[in-house]
N, C-alpha and C positions, 0 to 999 in steps of 0.2 A: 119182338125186335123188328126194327124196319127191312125191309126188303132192299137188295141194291138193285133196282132198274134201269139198264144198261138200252140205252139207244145206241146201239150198234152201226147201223148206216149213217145216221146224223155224223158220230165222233170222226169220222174220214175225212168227210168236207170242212170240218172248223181246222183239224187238228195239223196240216200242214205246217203250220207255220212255225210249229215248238221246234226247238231244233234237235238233230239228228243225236240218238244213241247209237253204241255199237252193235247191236245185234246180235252179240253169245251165243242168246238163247237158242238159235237157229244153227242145225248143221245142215250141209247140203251133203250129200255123197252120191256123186251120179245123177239118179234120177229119185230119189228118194232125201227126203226132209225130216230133217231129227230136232224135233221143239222138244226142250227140257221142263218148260215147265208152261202146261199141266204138261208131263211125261207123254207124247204121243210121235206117230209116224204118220208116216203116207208113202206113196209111189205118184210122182206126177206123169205122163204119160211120153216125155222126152225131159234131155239134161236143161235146166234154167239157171239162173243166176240170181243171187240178190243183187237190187240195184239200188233199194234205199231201205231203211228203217226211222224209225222214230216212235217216242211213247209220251202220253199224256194223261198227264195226273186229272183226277176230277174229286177233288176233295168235300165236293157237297156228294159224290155217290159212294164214298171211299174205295174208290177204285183208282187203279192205272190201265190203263190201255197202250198196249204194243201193236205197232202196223208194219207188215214186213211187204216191199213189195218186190215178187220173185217172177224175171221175165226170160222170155226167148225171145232170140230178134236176130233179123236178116238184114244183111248189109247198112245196120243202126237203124230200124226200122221192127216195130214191136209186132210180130206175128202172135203171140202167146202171152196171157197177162196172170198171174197167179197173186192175188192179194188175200192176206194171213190178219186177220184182226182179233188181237186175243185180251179180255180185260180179267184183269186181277183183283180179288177183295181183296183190300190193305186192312181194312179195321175188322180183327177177328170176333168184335161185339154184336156186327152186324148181320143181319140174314143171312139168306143164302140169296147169289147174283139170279136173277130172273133176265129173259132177254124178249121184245117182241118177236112174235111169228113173223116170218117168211113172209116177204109181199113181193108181187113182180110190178114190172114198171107198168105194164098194160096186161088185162086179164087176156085178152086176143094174140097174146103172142108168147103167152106161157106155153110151155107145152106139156110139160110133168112137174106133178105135186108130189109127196110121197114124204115115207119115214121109212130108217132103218133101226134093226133092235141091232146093237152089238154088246151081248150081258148085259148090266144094267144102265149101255148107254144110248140115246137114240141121238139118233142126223136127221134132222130134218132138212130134204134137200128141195130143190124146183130147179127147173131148167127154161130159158126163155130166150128170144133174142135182145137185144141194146143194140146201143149205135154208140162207138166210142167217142169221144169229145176230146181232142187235144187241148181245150181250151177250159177243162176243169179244173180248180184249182187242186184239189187232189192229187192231180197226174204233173204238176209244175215242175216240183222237185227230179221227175223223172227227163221231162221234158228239159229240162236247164241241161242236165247232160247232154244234150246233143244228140237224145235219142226221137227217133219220131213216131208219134203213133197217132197213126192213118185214121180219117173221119171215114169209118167205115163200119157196118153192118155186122155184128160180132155173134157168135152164141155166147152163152154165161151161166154157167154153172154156179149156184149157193147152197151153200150148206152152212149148218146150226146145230151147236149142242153144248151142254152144259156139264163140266167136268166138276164131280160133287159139289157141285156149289158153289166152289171156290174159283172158278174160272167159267166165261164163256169162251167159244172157241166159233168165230164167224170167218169162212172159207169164200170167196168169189173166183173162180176159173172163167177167164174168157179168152174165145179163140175167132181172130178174122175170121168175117164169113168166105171169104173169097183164095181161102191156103189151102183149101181141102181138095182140091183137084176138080174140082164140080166150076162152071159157068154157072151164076146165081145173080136172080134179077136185086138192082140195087131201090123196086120199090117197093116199098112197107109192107103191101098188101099181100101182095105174093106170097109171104111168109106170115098170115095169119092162121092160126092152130085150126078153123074149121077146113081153108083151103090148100094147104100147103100141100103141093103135091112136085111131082119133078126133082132136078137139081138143088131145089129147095128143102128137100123133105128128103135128100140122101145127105144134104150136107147135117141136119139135124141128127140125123138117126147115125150116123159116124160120131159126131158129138156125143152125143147120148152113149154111146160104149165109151167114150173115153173119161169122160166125167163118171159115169156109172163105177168105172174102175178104180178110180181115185177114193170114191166113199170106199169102195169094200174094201180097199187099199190100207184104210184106219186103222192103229192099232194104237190100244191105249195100255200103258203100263200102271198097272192100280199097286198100289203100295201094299 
């Protein structure tokens, strides 16, 4: 049987444009997120909001894919971005969903690679910097609200994993580099993984607990 291979990162940037579902599947209570289906949690690491959803069929991979995007923001302005991409096999004839590995945008500015076992499911995470973009179209939708978000320097947290088969589960956290109480230089270099040292390298390493949290945070309800 064929395989469903699921490009994960590509389906973000096309898939703005279908229009908006309701979102159900997602609970929020406080600071923790209740997805029904595959059955899972989390803890995000303060209270956020959903600001938009939508889902998109791809009937050459028989899957759908759901994108929930879950934010915090200070006076309409986006401090904390939490994007939930989760695809679903629709045709039970078909494989089981496979997803690519984890890639960072530049090797020089990744800072941790890694997996976790939880029973028999693994996360694969990495942590790196980006530079957010207001001007992607992925982020439009959020943008038309009236919300802003700053061309600015971010950390970003990803995680991956495959819930029997039947779902992948693709997680993105990013948080400005400049909310964490640290002065942080706004050039590139500064923050590359050989040199990072300073305001630089406290603003990471507070990152890194907090995203670190959110994996362990995982909990999946197996049937």
């Amino acid at each position: 049987m064929k395989k469903i291979i699921l490009l994960l990162i590509g389906v973000i940037f096309i898939a703005w444009t279908i229009a908006p579902a309701d979102g159900k599947d997602l609970e929020i209570q406080g600071k923790k997120l209740i997805f029904q289906k595959p059955p899972f949690t989390l803890m995000l690491p303060s209270e956020f909001h959903l600001i938009h959803f939508y889902s998109h069929e791809n009937p050459t991979e028989s899957s759908v894919t759901r994108v929930y995007f879950v934010v915090k923001e200070k006076n309409k302005q986006i401090e904390e971005m939490f994007i939930v991409q989760i695809a679903d096999k629709t045709n039970p004839q078909a494989g089981p969903i496979v997803a690519p590995p984890l890639k960072p945008y530049t090797d020089k500015r990744m800072y941790l690679k890694d997996k976790i076992k939880k029973g028999e499911l693994v996360i694969d995470y990495l942590i790196q910097l980006m530079a957010w973009n207001p001007d992607a179209p992925s982020l439009q939708p959020i943008v038309k609200k009236g919300i802003v978000i700053p061309n600015l320097w971010a950390l970003q947290g990803q995680s991956l994993f495959i819930y029997q088969g039947e779902h992948a589960v693709f997680i993105r956290y990013s948080k400005a580099a400049n909310v964490f109480g640290f002065k942080v230089s706004e050039e590139g270099d500064k923050w590359n993984r050989e040199s990072i040292s300073g305001n630089e390298k406290k603003t990471y390493e507070a990152f890194q607990k907090s995203f670190i949290g959110v994996i362990d945070s995982i909990r999946v309800k197996n049937p």
